[in-house]
VOGU-3710 file (C-alpha; in Angstrom, 3 decimals, decimal comma):
1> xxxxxxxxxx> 26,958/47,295/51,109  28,147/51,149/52,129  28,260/53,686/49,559  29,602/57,212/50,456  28,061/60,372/48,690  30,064/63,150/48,702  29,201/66,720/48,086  30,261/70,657/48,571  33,189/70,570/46,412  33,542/73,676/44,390
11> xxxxxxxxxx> 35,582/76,896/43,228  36,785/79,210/45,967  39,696/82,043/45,593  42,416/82,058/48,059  41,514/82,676/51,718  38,309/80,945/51,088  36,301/78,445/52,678  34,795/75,269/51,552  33,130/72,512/53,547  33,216/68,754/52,411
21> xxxxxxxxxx> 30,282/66,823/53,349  30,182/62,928/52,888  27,301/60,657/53,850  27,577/57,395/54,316  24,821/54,788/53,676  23,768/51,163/55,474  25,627/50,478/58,922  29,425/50,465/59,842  30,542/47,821/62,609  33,137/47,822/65,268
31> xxxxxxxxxx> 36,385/49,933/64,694  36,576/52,251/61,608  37,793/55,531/60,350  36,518/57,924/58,280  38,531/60,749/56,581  39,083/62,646/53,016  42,185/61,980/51,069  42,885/64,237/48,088  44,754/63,679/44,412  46,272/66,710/42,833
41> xxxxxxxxxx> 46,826/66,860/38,947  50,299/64,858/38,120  50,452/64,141/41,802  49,737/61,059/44,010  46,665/60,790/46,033  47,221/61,736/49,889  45,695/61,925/52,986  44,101/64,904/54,092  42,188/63,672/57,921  40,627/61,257/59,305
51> xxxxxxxxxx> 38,405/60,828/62,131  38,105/57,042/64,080  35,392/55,338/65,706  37,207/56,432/68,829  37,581/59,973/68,469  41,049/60,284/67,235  41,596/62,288/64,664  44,801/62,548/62,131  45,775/65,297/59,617  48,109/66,034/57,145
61> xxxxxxxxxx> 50,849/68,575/58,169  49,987/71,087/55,123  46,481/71,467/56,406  46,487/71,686/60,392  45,462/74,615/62,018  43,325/75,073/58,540  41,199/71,989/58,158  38,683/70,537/60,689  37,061/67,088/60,433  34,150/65,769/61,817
71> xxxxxxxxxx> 31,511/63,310/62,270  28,055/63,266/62,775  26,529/61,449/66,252  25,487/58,193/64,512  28,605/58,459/63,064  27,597/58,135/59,654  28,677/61,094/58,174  31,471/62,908/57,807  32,608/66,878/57,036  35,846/68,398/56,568
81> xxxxxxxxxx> 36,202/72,540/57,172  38,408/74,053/54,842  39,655/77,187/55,537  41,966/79,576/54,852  42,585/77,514/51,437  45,710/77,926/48,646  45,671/76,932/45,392  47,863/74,061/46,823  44,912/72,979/47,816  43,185/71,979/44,354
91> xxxxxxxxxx> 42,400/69,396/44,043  39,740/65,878/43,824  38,828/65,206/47,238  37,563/61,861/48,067  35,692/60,269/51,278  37,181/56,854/52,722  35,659/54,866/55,173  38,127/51,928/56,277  36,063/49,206/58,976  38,360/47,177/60,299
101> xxxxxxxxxx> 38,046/43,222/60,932  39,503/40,340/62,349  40,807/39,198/58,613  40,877/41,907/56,849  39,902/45,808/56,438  37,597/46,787/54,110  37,610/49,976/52,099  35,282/51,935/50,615  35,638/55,609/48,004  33,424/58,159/47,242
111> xxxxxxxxx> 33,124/59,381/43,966  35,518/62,303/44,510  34,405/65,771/44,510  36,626/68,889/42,577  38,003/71,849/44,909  39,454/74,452/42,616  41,410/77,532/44,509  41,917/80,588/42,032  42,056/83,852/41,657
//
């Protein structure tokens, strides 16, 4: 059983930073990744980054160079830096935590948390 709790999500005007904080509970196994994906209003939900049990990391093209993810050493929890932030940006962000096994992946959502860019 894993549940993921995010917080930090909040209202920031543009140029502003927010940091995402997830924590995730009971023990991940073998290879997984951790990451944020976001869904905008009338929009379809995308990824944002994700971080592996390996140290890769993978980000979406509109928010490299702004965005930095991270994890924790027992690699239980996970952040995301948001910086320099647009109202493009707006948004329900949500943590995923994917562990991977021999039949199948499992998947696991946060609860989403709202980031609002305005002036």
């Amino acid at each position: 059983q894993v549940e993921l709790v995010e917080s930090g999500g909040g209202l920031v005007q543009p140029g502003g930073s927010l940091r995402l904080s997830c924590a995730a509970s009971g023990s991940i196994f073998g290879r997984n990744a951790m990451g944020w994906y976001r869904q905008a209003p009338g929009k379809q939900r995308e990824l944002v980054a994700t971080i592996t049990s390996d140290s890769n990391t993978n980000y979406a093209e509109s928010v490299k160079g702004r965005f930095t993810i991270s994890r924790d050493n027992a690699e239980n929890a996970v952040s995301l830096q948001m910086n320099s932030l647009t109202p493009e940006d707006t948004a329900v962000y949500y943590c995923n935590l994917k562990i991977h096994r021999i039949l199948r992946d499992y998947d696991y959502w946060g609860q989403g948390t709202q980031v609002t860019v305005s002036s």
